[in-house]
C-alpha positions as a LaTeX table, in Angstrom:
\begin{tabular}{lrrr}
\hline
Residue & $x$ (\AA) & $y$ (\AA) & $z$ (\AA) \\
\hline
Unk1 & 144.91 & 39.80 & $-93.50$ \\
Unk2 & 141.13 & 39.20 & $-92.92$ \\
Unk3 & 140.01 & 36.35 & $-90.78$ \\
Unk4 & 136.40 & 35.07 & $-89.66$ \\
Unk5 & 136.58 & 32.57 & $-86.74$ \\
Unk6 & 133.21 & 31.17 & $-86.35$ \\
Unk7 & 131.49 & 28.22 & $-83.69$ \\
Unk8 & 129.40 & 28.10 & $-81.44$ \\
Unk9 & 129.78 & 28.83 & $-77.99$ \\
Unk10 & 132.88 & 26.95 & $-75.78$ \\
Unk11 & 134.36 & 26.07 & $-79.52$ \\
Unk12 & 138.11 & 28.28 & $-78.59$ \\
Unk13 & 136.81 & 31.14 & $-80.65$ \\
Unk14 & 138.20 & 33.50 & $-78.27$ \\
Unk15 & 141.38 & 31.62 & $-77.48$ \\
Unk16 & 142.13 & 31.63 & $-81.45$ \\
Unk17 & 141.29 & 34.85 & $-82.08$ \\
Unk18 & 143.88 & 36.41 & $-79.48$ \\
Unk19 & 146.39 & 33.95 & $-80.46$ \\
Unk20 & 146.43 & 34.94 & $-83.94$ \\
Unk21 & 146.38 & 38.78 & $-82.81$ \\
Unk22 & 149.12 & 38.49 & $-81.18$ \\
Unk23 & 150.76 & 36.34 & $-83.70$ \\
Unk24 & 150.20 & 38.65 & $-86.89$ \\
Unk25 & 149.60 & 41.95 & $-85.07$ \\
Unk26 & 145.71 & 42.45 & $-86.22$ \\
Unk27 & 143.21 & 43.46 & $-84.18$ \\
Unk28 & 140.65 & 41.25 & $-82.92$ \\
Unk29 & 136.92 & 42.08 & $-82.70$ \\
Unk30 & 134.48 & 39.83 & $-80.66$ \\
Unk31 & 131.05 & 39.96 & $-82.46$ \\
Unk32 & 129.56 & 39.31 & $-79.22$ \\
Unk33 & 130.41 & 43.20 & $-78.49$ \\
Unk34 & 128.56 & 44.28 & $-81.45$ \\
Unk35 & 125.26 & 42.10 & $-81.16$ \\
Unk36 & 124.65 & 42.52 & $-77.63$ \\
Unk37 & 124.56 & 45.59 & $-76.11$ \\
Unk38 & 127.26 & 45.85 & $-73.25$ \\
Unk39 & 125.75 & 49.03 & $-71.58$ \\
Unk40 & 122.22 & 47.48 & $-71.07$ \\
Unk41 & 121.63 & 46.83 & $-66.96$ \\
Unk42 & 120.37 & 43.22 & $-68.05$ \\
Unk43 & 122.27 & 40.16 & $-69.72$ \\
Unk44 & 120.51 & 39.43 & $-72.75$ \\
Unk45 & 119.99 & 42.44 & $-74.22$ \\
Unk46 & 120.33 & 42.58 & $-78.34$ \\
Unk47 & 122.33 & 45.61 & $-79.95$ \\
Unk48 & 119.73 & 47.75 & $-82.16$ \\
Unk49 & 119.99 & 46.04 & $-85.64$ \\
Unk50 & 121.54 & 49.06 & $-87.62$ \\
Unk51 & 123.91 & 50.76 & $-84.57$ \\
Unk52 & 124.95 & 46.70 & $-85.01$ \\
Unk53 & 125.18 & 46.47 & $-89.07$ \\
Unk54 & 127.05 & 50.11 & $-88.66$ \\
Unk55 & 130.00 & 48.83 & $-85.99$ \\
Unk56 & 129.90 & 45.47 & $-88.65$ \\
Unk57 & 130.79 & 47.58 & $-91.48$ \\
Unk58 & 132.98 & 50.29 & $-89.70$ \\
Unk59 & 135.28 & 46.69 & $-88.82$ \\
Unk60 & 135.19 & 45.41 & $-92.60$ \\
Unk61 & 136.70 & 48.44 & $-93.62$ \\
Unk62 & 139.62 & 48.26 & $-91.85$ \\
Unk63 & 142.90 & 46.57 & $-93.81$ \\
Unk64 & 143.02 & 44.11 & $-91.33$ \\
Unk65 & 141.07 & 42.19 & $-88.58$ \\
Unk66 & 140.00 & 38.78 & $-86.67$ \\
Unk67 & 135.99 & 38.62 & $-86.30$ \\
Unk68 & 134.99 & 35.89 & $-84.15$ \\
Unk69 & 131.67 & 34.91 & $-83.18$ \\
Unk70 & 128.78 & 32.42 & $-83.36$ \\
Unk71 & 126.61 & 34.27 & $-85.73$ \\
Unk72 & 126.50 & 33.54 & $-89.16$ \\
Unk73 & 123.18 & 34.81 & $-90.81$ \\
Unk74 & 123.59 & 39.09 & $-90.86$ \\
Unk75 & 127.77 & 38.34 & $-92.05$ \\
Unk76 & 127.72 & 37.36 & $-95.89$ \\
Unk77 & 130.07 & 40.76 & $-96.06$ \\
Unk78 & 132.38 & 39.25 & $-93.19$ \\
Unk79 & 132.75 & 36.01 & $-95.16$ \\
Unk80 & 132.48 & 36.91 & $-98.65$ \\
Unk81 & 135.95 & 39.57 & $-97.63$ \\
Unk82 & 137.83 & 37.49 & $-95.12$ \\
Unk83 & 140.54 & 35.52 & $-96.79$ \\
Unk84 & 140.28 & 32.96 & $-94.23$ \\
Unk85 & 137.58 & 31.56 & $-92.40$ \\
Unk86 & 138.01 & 29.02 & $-89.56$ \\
Unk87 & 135.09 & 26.98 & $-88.57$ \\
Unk88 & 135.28 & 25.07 & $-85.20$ \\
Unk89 & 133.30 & 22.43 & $-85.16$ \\
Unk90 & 134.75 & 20.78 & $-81.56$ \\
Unk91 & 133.33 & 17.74 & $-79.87$ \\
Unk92 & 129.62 & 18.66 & $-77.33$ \\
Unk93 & 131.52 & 17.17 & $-74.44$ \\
Unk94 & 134.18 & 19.47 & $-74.48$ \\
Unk95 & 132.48 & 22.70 & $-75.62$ \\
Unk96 & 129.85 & 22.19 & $-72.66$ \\
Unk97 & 132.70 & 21.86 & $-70.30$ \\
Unk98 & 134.32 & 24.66 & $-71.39$ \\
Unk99 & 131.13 & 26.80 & $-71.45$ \\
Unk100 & 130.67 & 25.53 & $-67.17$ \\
Unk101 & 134.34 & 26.50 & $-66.72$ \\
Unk102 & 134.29 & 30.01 & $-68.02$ \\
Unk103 & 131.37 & 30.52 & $-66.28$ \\
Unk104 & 132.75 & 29.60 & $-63.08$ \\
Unk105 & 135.77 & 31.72 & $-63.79$ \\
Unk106 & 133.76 & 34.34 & $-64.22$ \\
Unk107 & 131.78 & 33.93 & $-60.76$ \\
Unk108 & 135.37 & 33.69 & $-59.10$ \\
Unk109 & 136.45 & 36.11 & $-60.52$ \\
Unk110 & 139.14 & 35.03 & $-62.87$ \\
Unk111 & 138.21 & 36.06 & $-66.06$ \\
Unk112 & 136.22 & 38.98 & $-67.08$ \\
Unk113 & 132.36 & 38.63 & $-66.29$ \\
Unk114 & 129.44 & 39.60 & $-68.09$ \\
Unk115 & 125.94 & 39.51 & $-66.02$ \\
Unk116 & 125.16 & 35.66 & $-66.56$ \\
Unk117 & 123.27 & 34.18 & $-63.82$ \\
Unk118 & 122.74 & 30.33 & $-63.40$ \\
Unk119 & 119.48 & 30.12 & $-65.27$ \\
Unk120 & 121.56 & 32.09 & $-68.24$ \\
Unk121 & 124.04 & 29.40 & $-67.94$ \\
Unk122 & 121.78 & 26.68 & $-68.36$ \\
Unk123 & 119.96 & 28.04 & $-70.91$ \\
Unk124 & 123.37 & 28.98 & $-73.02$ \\
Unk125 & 124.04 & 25.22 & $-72.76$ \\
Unk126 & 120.73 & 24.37 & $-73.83$ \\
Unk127 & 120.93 & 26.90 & $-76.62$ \\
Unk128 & 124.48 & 25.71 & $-77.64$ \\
Unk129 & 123.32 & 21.92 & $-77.82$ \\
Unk130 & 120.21 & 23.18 & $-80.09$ \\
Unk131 & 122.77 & 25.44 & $-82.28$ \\
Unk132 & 125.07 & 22.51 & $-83.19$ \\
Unk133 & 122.11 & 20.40 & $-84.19$ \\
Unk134 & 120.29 & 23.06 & $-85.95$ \\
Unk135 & 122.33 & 26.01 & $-86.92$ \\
Unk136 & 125.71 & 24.30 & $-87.63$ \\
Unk137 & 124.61 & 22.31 & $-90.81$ \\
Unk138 & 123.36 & 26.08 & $-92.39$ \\
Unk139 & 126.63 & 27.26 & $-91.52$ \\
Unk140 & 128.73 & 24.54 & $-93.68$ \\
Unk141 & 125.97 & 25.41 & $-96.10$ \\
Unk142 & 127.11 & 28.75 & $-95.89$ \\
Unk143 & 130.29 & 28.25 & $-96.35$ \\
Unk144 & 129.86 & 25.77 & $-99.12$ \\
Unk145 & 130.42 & 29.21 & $-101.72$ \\
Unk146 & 134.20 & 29.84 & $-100.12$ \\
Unk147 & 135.71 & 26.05 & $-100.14$ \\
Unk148 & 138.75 & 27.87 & $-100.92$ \\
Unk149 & 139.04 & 29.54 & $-97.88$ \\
Unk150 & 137.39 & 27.75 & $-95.36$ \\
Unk151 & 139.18 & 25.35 & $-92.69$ \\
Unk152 & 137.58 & 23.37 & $-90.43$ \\
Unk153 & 138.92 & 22.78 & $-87.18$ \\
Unk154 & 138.01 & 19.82 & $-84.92$ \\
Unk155 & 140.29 & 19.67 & $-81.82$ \\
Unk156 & 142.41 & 21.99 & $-79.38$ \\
Unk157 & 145.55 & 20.09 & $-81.30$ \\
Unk158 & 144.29 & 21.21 & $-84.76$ \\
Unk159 & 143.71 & 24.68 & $-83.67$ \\
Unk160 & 147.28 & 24.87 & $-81.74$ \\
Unk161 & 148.94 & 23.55 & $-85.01$ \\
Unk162 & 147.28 & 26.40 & $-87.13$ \\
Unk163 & 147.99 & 28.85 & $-84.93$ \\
Unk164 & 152.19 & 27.43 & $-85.51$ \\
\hline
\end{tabular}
């Protein structure tokens, strides 16, 4: 089984993605580790384009796996082999809260933290308002060539009744 969870940021990508793992047994891969590059001293720092396109590929070609991630535009091989894609397309209000929570998890502690900094906060929800607005209508585009396999998901209940 081959499933693309996309939304933007705060959307449950993450919580889906495990769930499903666990459910079916496939392994989950978090595009986020593949576009930014982890090792950099600095937050922010983008993955080299083809050491990126290379971990992409080295994924697809495994029989099975969960890709989630916000990014849409370098994936046409992600969506055009998945045999499900799940687009979360959740409410601003709760995404943004979600997005402050995590981050303050993250400060305290409780979850594990990457190297964001206030001003990286803010400008994630800035970024995240300007994605939904911008970026989301390309994305249905997008996925306008695989109606058959495409769900779109628009609350926590609809994504806890999929994952049943």
């Amino acid at each position: 089984m081959k499933i693309h969870i996309i939304g933007c940021s705060g959307t449950g990508k993450s919580y889906l993605a495990k769930r499903l793992s666990e459910k079916y047994n496939i392994p989950h891969f978090d595009l986020d580790d593949i576009f930014w590059d982890n090792s950099s001293d600095r937050y922010g720092v983008k993955m080299p384009d083809e050491k990126r396109n290379q971990l992409l590929d080295d994924i697809l070609r495994k029989n099975d796996w969960i890709i989630e991630g916000v990014f849409y535009d370098w994936l046409d091989g992600s969506f055009r082999d998945a045999d499900v894609i799940i687009l979360l397309d959740i409410p601003k209000r709760v995404y943004r809260f979600r997005i402050i929570r995590r981050f303050v998890k993250r400060k305290l502690g409780m979850e594990r933290a990457k190297k964001e900094t206030l001003s990286s906060l803010v400008a994630l929800l800035k970024w995240t308002d300007k994605f939904q607005d911008k970026n989301l209508p390309r994305i249905y585009e997008k996925l306008g060539k695989y109606p058959d396999k495409t769900i779109i998901l628009h609350s926590r209940r609809e994504v806890n009744d999929y994952i049943k």
